[in-house]
C-alpha positions in Angstrom: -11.9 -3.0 2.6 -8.7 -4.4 1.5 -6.7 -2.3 -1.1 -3.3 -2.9 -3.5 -0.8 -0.6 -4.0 1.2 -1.5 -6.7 3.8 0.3 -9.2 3.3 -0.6 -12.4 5.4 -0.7 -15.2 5.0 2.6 -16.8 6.1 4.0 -13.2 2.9 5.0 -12.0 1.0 3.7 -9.2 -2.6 1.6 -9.1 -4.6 1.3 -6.1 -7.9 -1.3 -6.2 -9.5 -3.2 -3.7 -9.6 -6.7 -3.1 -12.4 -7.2 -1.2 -16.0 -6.1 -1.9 -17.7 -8.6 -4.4 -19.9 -6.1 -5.5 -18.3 -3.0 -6.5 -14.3 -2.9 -8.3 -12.7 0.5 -7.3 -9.5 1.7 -9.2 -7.3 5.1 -7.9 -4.3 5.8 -10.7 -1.6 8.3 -10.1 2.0 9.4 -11.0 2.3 8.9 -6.8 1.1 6.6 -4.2 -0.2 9.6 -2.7 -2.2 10.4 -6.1 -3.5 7.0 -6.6 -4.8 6.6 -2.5 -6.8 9.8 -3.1 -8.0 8.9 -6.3 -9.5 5.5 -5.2 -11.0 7.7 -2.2 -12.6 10.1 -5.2 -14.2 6.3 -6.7 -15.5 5.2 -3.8 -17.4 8.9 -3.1 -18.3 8.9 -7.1 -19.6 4.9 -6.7 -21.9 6.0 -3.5 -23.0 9.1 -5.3 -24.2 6.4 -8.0 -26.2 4.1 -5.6 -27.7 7.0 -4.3 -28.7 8.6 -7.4 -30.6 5.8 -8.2 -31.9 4.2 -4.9 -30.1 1.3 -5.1 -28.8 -0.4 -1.6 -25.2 1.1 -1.0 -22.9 -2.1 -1.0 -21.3 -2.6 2.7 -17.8 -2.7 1.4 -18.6 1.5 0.5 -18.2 2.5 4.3 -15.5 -0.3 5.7 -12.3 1.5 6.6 -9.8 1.3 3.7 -6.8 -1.3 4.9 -3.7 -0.4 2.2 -1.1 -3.0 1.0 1.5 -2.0 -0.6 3.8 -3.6 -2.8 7.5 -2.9 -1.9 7.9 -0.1 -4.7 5.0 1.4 -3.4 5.9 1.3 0.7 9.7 2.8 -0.5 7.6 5.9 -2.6 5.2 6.4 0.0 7.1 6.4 3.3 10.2 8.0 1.6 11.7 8.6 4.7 12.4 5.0 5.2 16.4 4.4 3.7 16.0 1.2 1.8 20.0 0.1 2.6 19.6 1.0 6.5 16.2 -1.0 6.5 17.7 -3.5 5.2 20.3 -3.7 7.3 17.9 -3.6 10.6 16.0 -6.8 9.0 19.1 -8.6 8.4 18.6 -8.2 4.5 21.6 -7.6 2.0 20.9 -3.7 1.3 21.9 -4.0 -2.7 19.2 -6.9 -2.5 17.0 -4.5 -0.6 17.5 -2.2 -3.7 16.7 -4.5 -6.1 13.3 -5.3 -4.4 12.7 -1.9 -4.2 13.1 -1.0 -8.1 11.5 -4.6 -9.3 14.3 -6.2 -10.7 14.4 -8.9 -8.2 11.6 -10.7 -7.5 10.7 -11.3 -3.7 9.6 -14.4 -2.1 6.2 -14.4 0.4 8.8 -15.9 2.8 11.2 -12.4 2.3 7.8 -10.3 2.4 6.6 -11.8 5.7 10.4 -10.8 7.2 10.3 -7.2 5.9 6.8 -7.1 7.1 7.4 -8.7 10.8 10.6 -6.7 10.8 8.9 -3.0 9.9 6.1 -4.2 13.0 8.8 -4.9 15.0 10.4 -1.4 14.5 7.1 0.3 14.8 6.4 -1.5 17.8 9.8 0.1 19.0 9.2 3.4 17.8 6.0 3.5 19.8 7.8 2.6 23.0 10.8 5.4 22.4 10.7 8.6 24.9 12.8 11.4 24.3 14.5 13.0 26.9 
């Protein structure tokens, strides 16, 4: 199952999935921690349902949960991540990093394809590193 992490603009943080025709799941949360383990809570309170009353349990229920975030979200979440240096390492202007980060810059699918390929890349190379 495909989920969204977005910030919205009170601050807080949505979760939902985008796949699963039958069933619409929604986590909330001052946190993208909070909102991922609320939409774990609806999925468990959803299955409780179709078990309570027989029903066939949708597949979508027991697919492994695949998270997208949105770039506010991937900044809150993996906090150890400096925006500036990152952008740096993708070849990205780090106060147009910042701006993407706070959403007062929109961003391209062509820019979130590079920050995407580029954070592979760097975990690809981070999964190669041995310390001596």
């Amino acid at each position: 199952m495909k989920v969204s992490i977005e910030k919205q603009s009170d601050g807080t943080y949505i979760a939902y999935n985008t796949t699963g025709d039958k069933v619409q799941l929604i986590g909330t949360g001052d946190t993208v921690k909070e909102a991922k383990d609320d939409f774990f809570n609806s999925i468990e309170e959803v299955k409780e349902s179709y078990i309570e009353f027989g029903d066939e349990m949708p597949k979508c229920l027991s697919e492994e949960v695949e998270f997208r975030f949105d770039i506010s979200s991937l900044f809150e979440y993996y906090s150890m991540f400096n925006v500036s240096a990152l952008g740096r390492y993708l070849g990205i202007n780090d106060s147009l990093m910042r701006q993407y980060r706070s959403g007062a810059t929109p961003i391209s699918d062509k820019q979130l394809e590079k920050i995407e390929a580029g954070i592979h890349r760097l975990g690809v190379e981070l999964a190669a590193l041995r310390l001596v």
